[in-house]
Chimera marker file (.cmm) of the C-alpha trace (Angstrom):
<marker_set name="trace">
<marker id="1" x="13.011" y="-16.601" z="8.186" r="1" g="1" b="0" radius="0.5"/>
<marker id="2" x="11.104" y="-14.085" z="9.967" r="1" g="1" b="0" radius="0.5"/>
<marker id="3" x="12.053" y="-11.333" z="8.948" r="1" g="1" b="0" radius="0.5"/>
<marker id="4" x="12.168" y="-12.749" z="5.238" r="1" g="1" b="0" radius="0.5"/>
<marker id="5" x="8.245" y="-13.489" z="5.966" r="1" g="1" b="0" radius="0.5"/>
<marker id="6" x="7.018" y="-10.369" z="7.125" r="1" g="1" b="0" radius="0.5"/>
<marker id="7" x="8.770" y="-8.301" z="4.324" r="1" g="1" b="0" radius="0.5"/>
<marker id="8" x="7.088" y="-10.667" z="1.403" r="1" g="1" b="0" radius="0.5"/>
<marker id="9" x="3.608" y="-9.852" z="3.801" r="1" g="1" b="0" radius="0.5"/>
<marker id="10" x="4.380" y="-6.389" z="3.638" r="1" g="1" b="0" radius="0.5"/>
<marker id="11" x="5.103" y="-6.396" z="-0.157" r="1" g="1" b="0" radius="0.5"/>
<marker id="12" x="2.574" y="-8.914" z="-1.380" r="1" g="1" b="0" radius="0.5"/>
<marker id="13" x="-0.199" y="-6.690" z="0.680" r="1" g="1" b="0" radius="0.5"/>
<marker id="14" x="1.187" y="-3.460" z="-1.196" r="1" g="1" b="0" radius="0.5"/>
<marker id="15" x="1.393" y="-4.304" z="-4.250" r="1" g="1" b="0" radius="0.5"/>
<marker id="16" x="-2.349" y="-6.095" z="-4.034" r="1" g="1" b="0" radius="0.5"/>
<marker id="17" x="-3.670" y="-2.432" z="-2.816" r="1" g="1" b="0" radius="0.5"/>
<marker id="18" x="-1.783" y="-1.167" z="-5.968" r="1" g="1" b="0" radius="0.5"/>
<marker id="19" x="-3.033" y="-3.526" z="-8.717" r="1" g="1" b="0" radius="0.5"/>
<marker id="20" x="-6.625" y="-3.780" z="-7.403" r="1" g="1" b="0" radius="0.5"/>
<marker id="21" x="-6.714" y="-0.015" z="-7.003" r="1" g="1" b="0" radius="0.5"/>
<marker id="22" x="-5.626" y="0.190" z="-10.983" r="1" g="1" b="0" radius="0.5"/>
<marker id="23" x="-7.880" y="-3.004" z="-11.848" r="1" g="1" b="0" radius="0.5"/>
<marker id="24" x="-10.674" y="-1.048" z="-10.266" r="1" g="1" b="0" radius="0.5"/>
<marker id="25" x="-9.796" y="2.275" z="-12.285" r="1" g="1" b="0" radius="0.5"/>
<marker id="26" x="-7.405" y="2.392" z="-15.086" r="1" g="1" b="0" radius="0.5"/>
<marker id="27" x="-7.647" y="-0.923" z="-16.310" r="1" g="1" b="0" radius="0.5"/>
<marker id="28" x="-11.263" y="-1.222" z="-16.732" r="1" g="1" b="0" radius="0.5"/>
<marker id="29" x="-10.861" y="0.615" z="-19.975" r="1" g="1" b="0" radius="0.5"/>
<marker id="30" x="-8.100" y="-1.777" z="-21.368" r="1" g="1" b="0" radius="0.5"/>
<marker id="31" x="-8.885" y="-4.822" z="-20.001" r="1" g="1" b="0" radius="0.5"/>
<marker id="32" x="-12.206" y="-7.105" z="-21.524" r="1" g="1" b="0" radius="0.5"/>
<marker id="33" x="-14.448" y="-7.595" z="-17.992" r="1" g="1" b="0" radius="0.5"/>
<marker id="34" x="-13.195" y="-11.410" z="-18.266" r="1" g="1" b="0" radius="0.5"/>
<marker id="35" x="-9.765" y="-10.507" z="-18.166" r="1" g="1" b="0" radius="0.5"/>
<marker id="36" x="-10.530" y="-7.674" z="-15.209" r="1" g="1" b="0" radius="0.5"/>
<marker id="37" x="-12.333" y="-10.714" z="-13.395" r="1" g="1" b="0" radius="0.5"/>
<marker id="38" x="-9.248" y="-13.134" z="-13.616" r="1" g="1" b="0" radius="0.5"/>
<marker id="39" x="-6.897" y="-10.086" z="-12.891" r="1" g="1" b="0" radius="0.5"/>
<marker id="40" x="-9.517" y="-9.486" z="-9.768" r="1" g="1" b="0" radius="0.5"/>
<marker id="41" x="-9.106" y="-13.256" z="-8.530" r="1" g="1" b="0" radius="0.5"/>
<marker id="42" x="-5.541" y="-12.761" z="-8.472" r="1" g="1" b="0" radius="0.5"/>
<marker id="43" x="-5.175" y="-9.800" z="-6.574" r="1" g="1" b="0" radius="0.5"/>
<marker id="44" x="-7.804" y="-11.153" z="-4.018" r="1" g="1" b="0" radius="0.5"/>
<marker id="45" x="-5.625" y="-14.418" z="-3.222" r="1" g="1" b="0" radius="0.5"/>
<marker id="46" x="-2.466" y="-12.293" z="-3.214" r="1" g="1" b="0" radius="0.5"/>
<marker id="47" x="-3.945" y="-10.343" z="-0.210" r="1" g="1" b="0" radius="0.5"/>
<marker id="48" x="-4.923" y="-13.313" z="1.298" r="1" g="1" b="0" radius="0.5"/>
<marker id="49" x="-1.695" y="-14.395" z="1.744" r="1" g="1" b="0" radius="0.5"/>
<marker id="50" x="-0.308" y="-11.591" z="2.931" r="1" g="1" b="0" radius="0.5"/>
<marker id="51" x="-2.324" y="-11.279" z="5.662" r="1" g="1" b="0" radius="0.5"/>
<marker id="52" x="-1.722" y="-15.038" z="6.774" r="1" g="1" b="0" radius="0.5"/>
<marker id="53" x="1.773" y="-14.477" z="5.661" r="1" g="1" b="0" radius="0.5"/>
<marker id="54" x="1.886" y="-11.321" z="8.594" r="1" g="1" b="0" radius="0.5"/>
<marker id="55" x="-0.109" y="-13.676" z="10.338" r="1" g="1" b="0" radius="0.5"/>
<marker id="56" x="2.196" y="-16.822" z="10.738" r="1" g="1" b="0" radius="0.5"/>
<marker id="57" x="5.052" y="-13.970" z="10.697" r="1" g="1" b="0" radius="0.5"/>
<marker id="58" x="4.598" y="-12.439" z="13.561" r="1" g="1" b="0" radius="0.5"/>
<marker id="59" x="3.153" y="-15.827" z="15.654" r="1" g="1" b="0" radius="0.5"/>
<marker id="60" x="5.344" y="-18.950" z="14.291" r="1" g="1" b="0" radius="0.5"/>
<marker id="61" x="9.384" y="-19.256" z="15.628" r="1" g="1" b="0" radius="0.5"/>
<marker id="62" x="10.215" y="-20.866" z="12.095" r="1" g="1" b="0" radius="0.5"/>
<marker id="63" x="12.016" y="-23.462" z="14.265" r="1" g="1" b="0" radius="0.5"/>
<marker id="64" x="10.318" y="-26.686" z="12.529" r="1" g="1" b="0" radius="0.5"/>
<marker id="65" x="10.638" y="-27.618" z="9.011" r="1" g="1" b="0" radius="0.5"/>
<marker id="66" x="7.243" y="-27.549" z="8.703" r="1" g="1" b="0" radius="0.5"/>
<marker id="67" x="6.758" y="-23.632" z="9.616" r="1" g="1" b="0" radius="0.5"/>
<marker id="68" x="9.406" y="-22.606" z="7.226" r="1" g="1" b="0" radius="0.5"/>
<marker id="69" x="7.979" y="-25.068" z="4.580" r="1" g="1" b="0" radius="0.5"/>
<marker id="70" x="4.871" y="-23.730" z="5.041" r="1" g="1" b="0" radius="0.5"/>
<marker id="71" x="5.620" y="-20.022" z="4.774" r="1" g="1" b="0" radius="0.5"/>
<marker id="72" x="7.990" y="-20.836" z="1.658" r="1" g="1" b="0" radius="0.5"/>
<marker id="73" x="4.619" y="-22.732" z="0.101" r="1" g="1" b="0" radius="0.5"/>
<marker id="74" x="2.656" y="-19.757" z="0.702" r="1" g="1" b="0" radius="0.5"/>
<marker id="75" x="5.739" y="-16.806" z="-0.665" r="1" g="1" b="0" radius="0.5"/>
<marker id="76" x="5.970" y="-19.045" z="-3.902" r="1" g="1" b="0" radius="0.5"/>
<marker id="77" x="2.774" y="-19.907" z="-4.958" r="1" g="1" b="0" radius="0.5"/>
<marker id="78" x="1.268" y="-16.212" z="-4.329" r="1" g="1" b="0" radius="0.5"/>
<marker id="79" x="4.139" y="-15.309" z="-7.358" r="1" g="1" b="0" radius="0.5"/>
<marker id="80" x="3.094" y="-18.143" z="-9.058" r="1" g="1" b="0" radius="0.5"/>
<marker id="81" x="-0.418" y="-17.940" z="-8.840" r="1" g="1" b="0" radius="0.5"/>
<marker id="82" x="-1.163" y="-13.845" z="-8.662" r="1" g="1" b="0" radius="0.5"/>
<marker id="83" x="1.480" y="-13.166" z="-10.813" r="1" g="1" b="0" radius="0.5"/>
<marker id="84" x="1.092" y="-15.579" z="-13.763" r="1" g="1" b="0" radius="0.5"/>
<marker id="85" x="-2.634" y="-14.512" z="-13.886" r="1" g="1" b="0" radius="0.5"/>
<marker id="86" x="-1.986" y="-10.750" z="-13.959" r="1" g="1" b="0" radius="0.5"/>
<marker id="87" x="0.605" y="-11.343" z="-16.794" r="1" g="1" b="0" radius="0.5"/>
<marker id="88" x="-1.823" y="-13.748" z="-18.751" r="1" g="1" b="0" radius="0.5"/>
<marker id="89" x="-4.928" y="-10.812" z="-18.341" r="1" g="1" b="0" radius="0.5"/>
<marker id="90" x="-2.482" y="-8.814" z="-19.948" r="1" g="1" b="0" radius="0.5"/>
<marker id="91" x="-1.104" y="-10.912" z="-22.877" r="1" g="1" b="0" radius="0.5"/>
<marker id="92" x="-3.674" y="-9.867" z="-25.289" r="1" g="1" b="0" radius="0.5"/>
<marker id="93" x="-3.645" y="-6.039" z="-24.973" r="1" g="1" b="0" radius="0.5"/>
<marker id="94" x="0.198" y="-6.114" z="-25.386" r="1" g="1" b="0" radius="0.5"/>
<marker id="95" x="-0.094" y="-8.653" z="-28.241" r="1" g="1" b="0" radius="0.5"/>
<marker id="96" x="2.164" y="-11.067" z="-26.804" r="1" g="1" b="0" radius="0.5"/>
<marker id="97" x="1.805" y="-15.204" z="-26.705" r="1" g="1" b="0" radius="0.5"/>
<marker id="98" x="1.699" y="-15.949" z="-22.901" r="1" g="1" b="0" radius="0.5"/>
<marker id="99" x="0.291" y="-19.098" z="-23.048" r="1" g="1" b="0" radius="0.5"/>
<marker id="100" x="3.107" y="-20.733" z="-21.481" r="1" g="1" b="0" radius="0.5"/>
<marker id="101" x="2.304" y="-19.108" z="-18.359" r="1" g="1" b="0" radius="0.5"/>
<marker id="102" x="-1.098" y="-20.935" z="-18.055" r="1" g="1" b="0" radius="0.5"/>
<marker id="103" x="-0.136" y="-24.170" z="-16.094" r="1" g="1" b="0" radius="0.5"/>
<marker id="104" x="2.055" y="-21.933" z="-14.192" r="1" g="1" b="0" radius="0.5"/>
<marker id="105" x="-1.389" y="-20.495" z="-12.080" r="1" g="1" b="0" radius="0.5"/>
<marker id="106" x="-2.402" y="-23.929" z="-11.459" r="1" g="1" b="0" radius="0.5"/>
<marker id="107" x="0.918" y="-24.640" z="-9.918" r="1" g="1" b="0" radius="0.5"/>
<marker id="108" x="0.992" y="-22.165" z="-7.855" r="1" g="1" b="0" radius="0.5"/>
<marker id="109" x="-2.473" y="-22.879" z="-6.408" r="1" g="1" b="0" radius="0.5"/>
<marker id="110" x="-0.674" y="-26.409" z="-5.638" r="1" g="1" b="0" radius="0.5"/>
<marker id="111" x="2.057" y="-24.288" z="-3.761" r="1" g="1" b="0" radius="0.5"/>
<marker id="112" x="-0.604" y="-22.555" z="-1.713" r="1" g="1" b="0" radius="0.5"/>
<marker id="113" x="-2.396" y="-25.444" z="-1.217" r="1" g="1" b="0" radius="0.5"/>
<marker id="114" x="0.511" y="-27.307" z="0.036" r="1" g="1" b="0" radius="0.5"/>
<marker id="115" x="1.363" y="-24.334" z="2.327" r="1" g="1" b="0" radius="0.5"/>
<marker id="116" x="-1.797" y="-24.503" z="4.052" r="1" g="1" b="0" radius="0.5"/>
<marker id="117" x="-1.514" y="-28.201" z="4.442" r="1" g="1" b="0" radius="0.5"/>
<marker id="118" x="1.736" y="-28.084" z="6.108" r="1" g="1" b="0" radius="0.5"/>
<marker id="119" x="0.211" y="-25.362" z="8.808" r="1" g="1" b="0" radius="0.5"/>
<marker id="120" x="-2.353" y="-27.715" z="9.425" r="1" g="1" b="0" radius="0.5"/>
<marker id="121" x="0.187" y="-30.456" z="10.223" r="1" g="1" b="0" radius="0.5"/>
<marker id="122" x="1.986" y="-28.550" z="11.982" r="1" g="1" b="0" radius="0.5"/>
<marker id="123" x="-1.208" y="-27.315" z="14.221" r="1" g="1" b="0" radius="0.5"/>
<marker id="124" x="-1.653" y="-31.003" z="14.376" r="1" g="1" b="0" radius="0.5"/>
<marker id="125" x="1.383" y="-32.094" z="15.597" r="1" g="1" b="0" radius="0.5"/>
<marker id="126" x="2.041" y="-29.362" z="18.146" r="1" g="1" b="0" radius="0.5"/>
<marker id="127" x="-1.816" y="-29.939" z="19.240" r="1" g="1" b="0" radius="0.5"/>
<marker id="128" x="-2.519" y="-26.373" z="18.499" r="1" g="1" b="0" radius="0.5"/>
<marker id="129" x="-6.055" y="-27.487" z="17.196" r="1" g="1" b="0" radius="0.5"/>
<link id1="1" id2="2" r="1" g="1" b="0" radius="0.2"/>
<link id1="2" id2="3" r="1" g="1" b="0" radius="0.2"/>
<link id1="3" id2="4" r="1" g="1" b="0" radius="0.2"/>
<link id1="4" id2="5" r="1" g="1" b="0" radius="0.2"/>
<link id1="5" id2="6" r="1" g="1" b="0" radius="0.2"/>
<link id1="6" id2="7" r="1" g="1" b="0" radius="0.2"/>
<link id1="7" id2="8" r="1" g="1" b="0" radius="0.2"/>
<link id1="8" id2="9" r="1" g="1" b="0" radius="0.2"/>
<link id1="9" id2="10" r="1" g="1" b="0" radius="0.2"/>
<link id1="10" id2="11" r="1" g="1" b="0" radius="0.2"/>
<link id1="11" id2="12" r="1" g="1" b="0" radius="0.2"/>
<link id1="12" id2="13" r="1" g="1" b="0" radius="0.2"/>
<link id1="13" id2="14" r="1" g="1" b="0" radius="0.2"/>
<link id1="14" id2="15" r="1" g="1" b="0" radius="0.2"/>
<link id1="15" id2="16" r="1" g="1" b="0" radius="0.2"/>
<link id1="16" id2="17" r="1" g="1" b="0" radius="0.2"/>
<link id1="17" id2="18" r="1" g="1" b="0" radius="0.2"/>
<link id1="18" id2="19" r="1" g="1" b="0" radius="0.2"/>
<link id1="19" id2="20" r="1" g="1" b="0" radius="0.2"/>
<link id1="20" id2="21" r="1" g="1" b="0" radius="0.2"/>
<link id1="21" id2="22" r="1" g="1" b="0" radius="0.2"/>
<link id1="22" id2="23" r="1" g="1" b="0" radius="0.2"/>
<link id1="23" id2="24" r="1" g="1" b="0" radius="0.2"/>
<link id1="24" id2="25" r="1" g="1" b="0" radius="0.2"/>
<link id1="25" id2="26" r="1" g="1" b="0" radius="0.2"/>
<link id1="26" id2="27" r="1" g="1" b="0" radius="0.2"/>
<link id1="27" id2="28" r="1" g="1" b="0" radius="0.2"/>
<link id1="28" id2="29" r="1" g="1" b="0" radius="0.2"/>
<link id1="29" id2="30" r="1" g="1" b="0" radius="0.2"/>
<link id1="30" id2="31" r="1" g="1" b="0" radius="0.2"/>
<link id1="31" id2="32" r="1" g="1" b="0" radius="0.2"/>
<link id1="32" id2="33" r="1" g="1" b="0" radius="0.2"/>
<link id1="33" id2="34" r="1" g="1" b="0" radius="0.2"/>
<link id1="34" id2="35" r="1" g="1" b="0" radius="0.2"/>
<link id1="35" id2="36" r="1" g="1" b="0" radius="0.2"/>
<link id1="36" id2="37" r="1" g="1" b="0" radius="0.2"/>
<link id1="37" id2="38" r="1" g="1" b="0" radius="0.2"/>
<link id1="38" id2="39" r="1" g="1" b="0" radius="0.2"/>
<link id1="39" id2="40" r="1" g="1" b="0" radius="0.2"/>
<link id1="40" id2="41" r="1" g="1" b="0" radius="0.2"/>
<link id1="41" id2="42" r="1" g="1" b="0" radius="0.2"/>
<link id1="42" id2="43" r="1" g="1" b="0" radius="0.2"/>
<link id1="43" id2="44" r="1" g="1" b="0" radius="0.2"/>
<link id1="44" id2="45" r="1" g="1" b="0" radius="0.2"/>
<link id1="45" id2="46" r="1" g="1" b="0" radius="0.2"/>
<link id1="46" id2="47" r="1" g="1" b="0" radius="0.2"/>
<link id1="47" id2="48" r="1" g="1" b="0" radius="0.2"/>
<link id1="48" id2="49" r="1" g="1" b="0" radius="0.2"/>
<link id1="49" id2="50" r="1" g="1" b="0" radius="0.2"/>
<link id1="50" id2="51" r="1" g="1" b="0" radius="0.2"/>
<link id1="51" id2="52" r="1" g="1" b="0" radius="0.2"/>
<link id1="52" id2="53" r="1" g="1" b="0" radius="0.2"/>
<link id1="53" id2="54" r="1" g="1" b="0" radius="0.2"/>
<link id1="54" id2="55" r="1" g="1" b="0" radius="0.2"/>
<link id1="55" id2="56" r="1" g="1" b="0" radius="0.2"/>
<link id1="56" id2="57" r="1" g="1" b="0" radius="0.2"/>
<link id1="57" id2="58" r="1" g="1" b="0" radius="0.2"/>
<link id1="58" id2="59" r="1" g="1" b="0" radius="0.2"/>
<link id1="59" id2="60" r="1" g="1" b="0" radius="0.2"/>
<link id1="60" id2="61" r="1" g="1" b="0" radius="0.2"/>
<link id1="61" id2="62" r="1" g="1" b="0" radius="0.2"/>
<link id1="62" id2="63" r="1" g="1" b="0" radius="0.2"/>
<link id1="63" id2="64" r="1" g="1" b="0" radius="0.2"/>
<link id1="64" id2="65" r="1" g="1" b="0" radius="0.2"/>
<link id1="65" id2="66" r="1" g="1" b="0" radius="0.2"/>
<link id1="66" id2="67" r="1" g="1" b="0" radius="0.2"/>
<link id1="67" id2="68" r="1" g="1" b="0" radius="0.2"/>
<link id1="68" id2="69" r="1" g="1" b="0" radius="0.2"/>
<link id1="69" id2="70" r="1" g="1" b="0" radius="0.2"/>
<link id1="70" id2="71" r="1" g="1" b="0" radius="0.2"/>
<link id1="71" id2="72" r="1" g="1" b="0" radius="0.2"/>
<link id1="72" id2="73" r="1" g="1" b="0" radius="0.2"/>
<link id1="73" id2="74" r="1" g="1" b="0" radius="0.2"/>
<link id1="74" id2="75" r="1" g="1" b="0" radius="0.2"/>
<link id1="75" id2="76" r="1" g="1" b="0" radius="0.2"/>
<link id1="76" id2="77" r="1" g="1" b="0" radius="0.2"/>
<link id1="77" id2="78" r="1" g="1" b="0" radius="0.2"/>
<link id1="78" id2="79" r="1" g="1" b="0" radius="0.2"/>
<link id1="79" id2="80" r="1" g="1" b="0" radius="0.2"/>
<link id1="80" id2="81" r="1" g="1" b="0" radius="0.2"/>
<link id1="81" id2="82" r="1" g="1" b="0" radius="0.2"/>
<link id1="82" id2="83" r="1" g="1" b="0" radius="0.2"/>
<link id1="83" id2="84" r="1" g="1" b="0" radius="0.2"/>
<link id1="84" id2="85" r="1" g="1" b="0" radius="0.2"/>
<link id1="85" id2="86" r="1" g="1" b="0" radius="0.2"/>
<link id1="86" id2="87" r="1" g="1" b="0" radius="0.2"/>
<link id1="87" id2="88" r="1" g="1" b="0" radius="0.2"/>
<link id1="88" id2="89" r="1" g="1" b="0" radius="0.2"/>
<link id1="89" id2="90" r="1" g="1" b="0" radius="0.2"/>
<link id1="90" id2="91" r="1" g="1" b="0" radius="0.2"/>
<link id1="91" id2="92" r="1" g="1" b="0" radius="0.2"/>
<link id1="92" id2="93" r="1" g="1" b="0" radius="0.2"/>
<link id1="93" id2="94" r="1" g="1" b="0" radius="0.2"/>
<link id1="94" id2="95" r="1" g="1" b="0" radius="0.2"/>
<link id1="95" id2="96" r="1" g="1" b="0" radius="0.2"/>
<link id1="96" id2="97" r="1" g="1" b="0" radius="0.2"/>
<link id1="97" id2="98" r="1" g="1" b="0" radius="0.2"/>
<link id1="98" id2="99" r="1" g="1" b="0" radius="0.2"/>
<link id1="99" id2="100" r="1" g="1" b="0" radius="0.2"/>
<link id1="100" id2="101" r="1" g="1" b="0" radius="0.2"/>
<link id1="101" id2="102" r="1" g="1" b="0" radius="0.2"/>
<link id1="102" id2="103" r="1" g="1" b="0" radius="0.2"/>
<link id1="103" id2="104" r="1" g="1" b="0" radius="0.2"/>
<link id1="104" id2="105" r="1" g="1" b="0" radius="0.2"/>
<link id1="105" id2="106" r="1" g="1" b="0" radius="0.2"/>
<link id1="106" id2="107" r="1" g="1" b="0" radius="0.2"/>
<link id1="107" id2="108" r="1" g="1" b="0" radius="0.2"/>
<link id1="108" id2="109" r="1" g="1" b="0" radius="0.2"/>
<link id1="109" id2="110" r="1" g="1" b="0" radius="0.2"/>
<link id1="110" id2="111" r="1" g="1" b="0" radius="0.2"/>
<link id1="111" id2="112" r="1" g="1" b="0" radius="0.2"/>
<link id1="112" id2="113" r="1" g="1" b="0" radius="0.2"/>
<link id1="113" id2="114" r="1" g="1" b="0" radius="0.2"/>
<link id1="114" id2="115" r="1" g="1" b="0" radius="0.2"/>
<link id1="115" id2="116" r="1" g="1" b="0" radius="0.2"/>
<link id1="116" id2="117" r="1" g="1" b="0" radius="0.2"/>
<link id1="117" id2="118" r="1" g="1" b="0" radius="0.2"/>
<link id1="118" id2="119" r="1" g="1" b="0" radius="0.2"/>
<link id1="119" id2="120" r="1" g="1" b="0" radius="0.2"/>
<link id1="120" id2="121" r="1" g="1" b="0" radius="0.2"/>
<link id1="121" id2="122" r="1" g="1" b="0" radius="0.2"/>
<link id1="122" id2="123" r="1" g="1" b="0" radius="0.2"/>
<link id1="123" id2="124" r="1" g="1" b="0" radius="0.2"/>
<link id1="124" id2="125" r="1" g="1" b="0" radius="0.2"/>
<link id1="125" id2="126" r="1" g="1" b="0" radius="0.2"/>
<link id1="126" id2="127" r="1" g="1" b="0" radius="0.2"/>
<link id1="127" id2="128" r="1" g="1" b="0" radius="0.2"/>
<link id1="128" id2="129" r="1" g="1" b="0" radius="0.2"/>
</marker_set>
């Protein structure tokens, strides 16, 4: 689970660099500044995930359901979330009907939501706060 964590860090993290170094650039001229903002929020929550992902990768065992849980919250609401948004700021420049996608983002906040939840219990419970 570990190892599994660390890599979706390390991807999530590169792939944030890589769309928010083309949001800042090449998509400003193909993107309206309302889609560039929503592609923007995206990208920013990716990255923070990564970094707690690395985070709770390299300092949680992933021996309690609650760590995995946690880190598994986290891994799928980031493609959820990031992802559903980047594909919806997209829709209209490739003329395609993505509106499907849009309770998709709001599940995927739920996801992260519950993944930070589940750290917090498990900080509770192992009286790490």
């Amino acid at each position: 689970m570990k190892q599994i964590v660390l890599i979706a860090a390390g991807i999530y993290g590169m792939l944030s660099v890589i769309l928010g170094a083309f949001g800042a650039h090449a998509f400003k001229q193909i993107l309206s500044t309302e889609k560039l903002v929503s592609f923007e929020t995206g990208v920013r929550y990716q990255m923070y995930h990564a970094i707690i992902l690395l985070i709770i990768g390299f300092t949680l065992s992933f021996t309690s359901p609650l760590e995995k849980w946690a880190a598994i919250c986290f891994i799928i609401g980031v493609l959820l979330f990031s992802f559903s948004i980047y594909f919806l700021s997209f829709a209209e420049h490739w003329n395609l009907n993505l509106r499907f996608l849009g309770p998709i983002t709001p599940l995927g906040g739920l996801f992260m939501i519950a993944g930070w939840l589940l750290l917090i219990i498990f900080f509770v419970k192992n009286k790490i706060i």
